[in-house]
Phi, psi and omega in degrees: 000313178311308203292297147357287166299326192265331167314276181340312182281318176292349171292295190280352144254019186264334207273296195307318192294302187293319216262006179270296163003280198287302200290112172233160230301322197266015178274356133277022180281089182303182221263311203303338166294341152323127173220091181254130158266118195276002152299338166284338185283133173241012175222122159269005177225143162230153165221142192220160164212145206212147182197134172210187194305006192247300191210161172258132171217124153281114170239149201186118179237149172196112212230149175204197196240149214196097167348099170300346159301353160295340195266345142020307204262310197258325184285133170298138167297119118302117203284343172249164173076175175250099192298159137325137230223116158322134168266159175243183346292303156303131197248177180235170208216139146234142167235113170256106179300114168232151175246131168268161183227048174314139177318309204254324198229178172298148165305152209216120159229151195235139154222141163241144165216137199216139187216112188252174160274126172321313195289320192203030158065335182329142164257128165298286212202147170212172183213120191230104179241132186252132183215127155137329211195116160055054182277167200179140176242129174235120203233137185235156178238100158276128187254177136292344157211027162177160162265163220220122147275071161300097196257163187224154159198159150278146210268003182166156227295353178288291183314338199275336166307319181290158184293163167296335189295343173244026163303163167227015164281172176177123176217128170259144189211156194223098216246079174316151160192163194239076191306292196321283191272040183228346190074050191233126182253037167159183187221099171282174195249195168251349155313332199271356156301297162002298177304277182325308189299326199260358171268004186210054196261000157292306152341304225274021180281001219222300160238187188253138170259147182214129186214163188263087199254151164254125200264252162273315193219017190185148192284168171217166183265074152320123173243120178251138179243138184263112200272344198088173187269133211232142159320151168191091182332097176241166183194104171214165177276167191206094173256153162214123177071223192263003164250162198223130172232125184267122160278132191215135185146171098017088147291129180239108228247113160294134179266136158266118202226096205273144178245169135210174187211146177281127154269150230297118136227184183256025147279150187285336164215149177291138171275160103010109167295154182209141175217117184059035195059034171240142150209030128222151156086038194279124192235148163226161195231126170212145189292097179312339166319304189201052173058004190277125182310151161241004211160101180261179155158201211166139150254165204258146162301121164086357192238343178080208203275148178212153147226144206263123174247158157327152172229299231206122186229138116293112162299168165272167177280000000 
């Protein structure tokens, strides 16, 4: 009987052991735990750059605050789900410009417009048009149990001249998930990690976030990790109001070191995460003194590893 029972517990801690392993602890920390201060973002504009023997990439994030009764006017109807709800009175608006310069190919410009809650990062809606290479206008509706697509494309290279109001490809998609059960108590976009590391770069010296982000068509499990603090050569101009001064010298930079994984969807193959066109090996460097990115990096498809450094920050007033 003795011998039984003492099986059984050793049974019961091989089981306990493996399965401590697999699991980690912050990979259920739902979204609502974010202590994010949007009084912590100490910028409203960044320009970033990045260029090594393949491409060049230009980025300009530039986020600002918006009457939530405007968005009305700007959010897609979904026909499906419970959209999501502005908080009020103020909801936040981010918009990011990139131009890729590939070496080899044609020029590429990205425009996002992504329109969230401040407090907790949630997404209302985004809007992503692509001009140079594989073009497309794409508008999103975040629901409680999916986001709603509304796609544009041209249907051929005479249309790819024209604004999108006269592209005539035209597709609509409806990308389900199920938060209760995937463990996500909201959902964010992957631009808006930005947003995060610096409204909560007091946390993140301390801990890991792991969140339910929607990338193009399907969530992924983002995990940002405090890698520790690494040195980072900067030289970027820094204006506030009508003066601008450059700063230059050795930041000593929290490294964030984002991991991810696709979660359960009814596509046939997980799609590629992606943040700021890096899709692996993603890192952001931001000055824990007052949250400000210094520094992405990553690698980009077809371009290998690149990094985006500061250029250029607006302080708030």
């Amino acid at each position: 009987m003795i011998f039984i029972k003492n099986k059984f517990s050793i049974i019961l801690l091989v089981i306990l052991l493996y399965y401590g392993t697999l699991i980690d602890p912050t990979w259920a920390q739902p979204l609502s735990h974010l202590k994010l201060d949007a009084n912590q973002v100490a910028w409203t504009r960044l320009s970033f750059h990045a260029k090594n023997f393949l491409v060049e990439v230009s980025t300009d994030v530039q986020l600002a605050s918006m009457p939530a009764t405007d968005l009305d006017d700007v959010l897609l109807k979904s026909p499906k789900g419970k959209p999501i709800l502005p908080e009020k009175p103020k909801a936040a608006q981010m918009t990011i410009n990139t131009i890729i310069d590939p070496v080899f190919r044609s020029e590429v410009s990205i425009h996002n417009q992504i329109w969230f809650n401040p407090a907790d990062a949630a997404t209302l809606g985004r809007i992503r048009l692509r001009r140079g290479d594989d073009d497309f206008k794409k508008t999103y509706r975040f629901t409680k149990q999916g986001v709603f697509r509304h796609r544009v494309e041209p249907k051929n290279k005479k249309e790819a001249s024209f604004e999108p109001e006269k592209w005539s490809d035209i597709n609509d998609s409806f990308y389900p998930y199920d938060l209760d059960r995937l463990g996500c108590s909201g959902v964010t976009e992957s631009s808006l990690l930005i947003y995060i590391v610096s409204a909560a770069a007091a946390s993140m010296q301390e801990d890991a976030l792991s969140l339910c982000v929607f990338g193009k068509r399907q969530l992924h499990r983002v995990t940002l990790r405090n890698a520790g603090v690494f040195p980072i050569n900067a030289s970027f101009i820094e204006k506030r109001q009508q003066a601008e001064t450059h700063k230059e010298g050795l930041v000593k930079a929290l490294k964030i070191r984002l991991t991810s994984e696709p979660m359960e969807s009814d596509l046939n193959e997980a799609e590629n995460f992606s943040f700021l066109g890096f899709h692996k090996d993603i890192s952001i460097y931001v000055d824990p003194s007052n949250g400000l990115p210094v520094q992405a990096s990553g690698s980009i498809p077809t371009a290998g590893k690149a990094t985006l450094k500061l250029k250029k920050v607006w302080l708030k007033n």
